[in-house]
C-alpha positions in Angstrom: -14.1 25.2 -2.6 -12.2 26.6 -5.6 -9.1 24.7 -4.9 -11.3 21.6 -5.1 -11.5 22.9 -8.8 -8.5 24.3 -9.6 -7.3 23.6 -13.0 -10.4 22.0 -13.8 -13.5 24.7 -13.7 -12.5 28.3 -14.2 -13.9 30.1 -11.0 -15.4 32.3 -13.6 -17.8 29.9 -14.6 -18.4 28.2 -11.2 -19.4 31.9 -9.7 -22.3 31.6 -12.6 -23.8 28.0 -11.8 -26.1 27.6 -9.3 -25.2 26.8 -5.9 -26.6 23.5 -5.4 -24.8 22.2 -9.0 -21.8 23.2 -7.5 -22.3 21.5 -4.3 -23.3 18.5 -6.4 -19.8 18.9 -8.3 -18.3 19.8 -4.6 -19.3 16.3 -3.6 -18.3 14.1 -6.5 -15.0 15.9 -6.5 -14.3 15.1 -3.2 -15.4 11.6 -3.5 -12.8 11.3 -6.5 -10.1 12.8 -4.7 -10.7 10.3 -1.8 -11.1 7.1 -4.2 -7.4 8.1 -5.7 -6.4 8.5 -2.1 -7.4 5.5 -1.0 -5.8 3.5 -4.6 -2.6 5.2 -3.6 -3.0 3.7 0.2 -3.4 0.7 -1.4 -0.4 0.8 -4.2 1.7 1.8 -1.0 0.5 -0.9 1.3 1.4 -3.2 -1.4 4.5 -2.2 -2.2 6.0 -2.3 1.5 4.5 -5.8 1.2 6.5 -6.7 -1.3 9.4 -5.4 0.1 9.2 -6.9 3.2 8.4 -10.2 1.8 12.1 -9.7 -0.6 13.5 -9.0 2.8 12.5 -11.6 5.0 14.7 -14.3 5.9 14.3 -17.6 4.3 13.3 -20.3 6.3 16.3 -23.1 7.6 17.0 -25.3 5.2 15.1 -28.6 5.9 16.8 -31.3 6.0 16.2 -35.1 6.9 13.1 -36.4 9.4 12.9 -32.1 9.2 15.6 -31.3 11.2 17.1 -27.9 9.7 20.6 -28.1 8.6 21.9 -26.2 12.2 20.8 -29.1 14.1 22.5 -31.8 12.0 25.8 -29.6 12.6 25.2 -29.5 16.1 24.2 -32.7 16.5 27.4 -33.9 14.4 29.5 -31.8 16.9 28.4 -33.0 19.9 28.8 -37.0 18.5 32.4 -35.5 17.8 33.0 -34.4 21.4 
């Protein structure tokens, strides 16, 4: 339980409250260290997001009646052939 606290409450001065404040502390302790846990999660999760969106590739260009521009050329070389 003292590395919940550590850098935070002396162990000095925890070893003189009583137990049941410290549990109390224990518990919203823990509950913070979760919160920024789960905010980092999220921060993460966002920025892989954003990556992968930078790093998707972009859609064929549409072209006319929506034909992409690979089936124009394709089209055009087999009208050639």
């Amino acid at each position: 339980m003292a590395a919940l606290f550590k850098g935070l409450i002396p162990i000095e001065v925890l070893g003189q409250m009583p137990l049941p404040f410290v549990h109390i502390l224990r518990d919203q302790r823990i509950k913070q260290l979760e919160a920024k846990r789960r905010q980092n999660e999220i921060m993460t999760n966002r920025m892989s997001n954003q990556h992968n969106i930078i790093n998707q590739p972009s859609a064929p260009q549409q072209g006319v009646d929506g034909f992409d521009e690979s089936t124009i050329e394709q089209l055009i070389e087999d009208g050639l052939t």
